[in-house]
C-alpha positions as CSV (number, residue, x, y, z in Angstrom):
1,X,-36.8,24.5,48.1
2,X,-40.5,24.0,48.5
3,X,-41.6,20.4,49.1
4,X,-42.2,17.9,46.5
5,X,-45.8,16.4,46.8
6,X,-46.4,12.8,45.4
7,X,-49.4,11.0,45.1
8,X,-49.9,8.0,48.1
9,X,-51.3,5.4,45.1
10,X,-49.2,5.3,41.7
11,X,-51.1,3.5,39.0
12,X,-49.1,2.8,36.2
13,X,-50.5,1.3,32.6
14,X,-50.3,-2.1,31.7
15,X,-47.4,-1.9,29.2
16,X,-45.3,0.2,31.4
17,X,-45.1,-2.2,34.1
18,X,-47.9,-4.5,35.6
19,X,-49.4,-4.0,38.8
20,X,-50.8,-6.5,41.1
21,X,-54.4,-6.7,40.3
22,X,-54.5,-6.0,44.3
23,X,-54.0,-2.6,43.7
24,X,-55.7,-1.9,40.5
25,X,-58.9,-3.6,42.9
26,X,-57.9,-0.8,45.1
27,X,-57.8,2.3,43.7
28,X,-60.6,4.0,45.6
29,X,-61.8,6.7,47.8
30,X,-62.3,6.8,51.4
31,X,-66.2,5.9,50.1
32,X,-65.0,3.0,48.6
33,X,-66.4,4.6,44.9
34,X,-63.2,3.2,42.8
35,X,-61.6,6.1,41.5
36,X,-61.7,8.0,38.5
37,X,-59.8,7.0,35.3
38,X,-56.6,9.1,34.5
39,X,-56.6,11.3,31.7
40,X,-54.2,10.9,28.5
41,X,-52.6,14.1,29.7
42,X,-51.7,12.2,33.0
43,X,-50.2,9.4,31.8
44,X,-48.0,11.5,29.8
45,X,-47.1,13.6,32.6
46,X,-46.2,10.4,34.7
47,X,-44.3,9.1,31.9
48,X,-41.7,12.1,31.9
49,X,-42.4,14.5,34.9
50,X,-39.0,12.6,36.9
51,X,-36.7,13.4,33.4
52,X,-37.9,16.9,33.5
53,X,-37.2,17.6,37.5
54,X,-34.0,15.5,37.1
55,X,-32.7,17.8,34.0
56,X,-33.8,21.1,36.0
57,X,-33.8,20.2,39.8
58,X,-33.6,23.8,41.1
59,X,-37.4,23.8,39.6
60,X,-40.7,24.1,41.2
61,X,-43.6,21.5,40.8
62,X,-45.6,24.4,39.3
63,X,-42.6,25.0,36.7
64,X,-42.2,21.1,35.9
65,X,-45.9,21.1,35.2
66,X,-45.8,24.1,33.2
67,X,-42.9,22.4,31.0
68,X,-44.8,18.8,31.0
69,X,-48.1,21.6,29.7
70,X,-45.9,22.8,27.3
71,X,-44.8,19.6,26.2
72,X,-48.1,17.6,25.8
73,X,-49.6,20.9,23.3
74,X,-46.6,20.1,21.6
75,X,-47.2,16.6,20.7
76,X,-48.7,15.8,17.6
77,X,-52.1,13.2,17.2
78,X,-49.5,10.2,16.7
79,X,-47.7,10.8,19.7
80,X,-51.0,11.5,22.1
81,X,-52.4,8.0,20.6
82,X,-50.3,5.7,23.3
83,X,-52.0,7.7,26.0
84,X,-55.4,7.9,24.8
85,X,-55.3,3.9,24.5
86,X,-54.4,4.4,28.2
87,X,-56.7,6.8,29.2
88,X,-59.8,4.8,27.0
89,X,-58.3,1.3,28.3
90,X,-57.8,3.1,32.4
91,X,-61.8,4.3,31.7
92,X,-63.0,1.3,30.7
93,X,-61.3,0.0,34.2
94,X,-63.0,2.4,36.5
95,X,-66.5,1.8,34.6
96,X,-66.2,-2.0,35.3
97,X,-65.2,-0.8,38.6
98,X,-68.3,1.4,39.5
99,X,-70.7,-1.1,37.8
100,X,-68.7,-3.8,40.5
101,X,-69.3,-1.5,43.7
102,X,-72.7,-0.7,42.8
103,X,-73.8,-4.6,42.7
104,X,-71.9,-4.6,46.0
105,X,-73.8,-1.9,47.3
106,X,-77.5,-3.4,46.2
107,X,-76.5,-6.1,47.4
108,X,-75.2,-5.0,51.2
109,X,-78.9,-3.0,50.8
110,X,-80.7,-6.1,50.0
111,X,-78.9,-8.0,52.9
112,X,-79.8,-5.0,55.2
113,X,-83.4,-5.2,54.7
């Protein structure tokens, strides 16, 4: 069986179950850019890819993300909306995020000078 690969940072929305506002402050990249906000696809995914691999365990991570692919085109616009309010609310995060880290940087710039 082929290894199972799992992301080092799990960011999980609000309503699910709150993370420390340590690591919401420290989701970023080696650069320290804060990292992207998650798609409404993602959160989805999250939200059921362990049901899926526990109902069919002899399955591949490709095949549980076909299924979870499958799955999300099936949804209708009412059952997308709880992850687009996640995927809006985890953008307006990382835009308050970059706005933060670019002050920093101006001023480590200024302070440099």
């Amino acid at each position: 069986m082929p290894p199972v690969f799992r992301s080092s940072v799990s960011y999980k929305h609000p309503t699910m179950s709150q993370p420390s506002q340590g690591l919401l402050s420290s989701l970023r990249d080696g650069s320290g850019r804060p990292v992207r906000g998650r798609s409404a696809y993602h959160f989805f995914a999250d939200e059921h890819r362990m049901r899926v691999s526990e109902e069919r365990p002899d399955m591949t991570p490709g095949e549980v993300g076909q299924i979870l692919g499958e799955m999300w085109h099936a949804q209708t616009i009412a059952q997308r909306a709880p992850y687009e309010r996640m995927a809006a609310e985890d953008k307006d995060r990382y835009e308050a995020e970059v706005r933060e880290w670019q002050a920093e940087l101006e001023r480590r710039n200024a302070d440099a000078r």
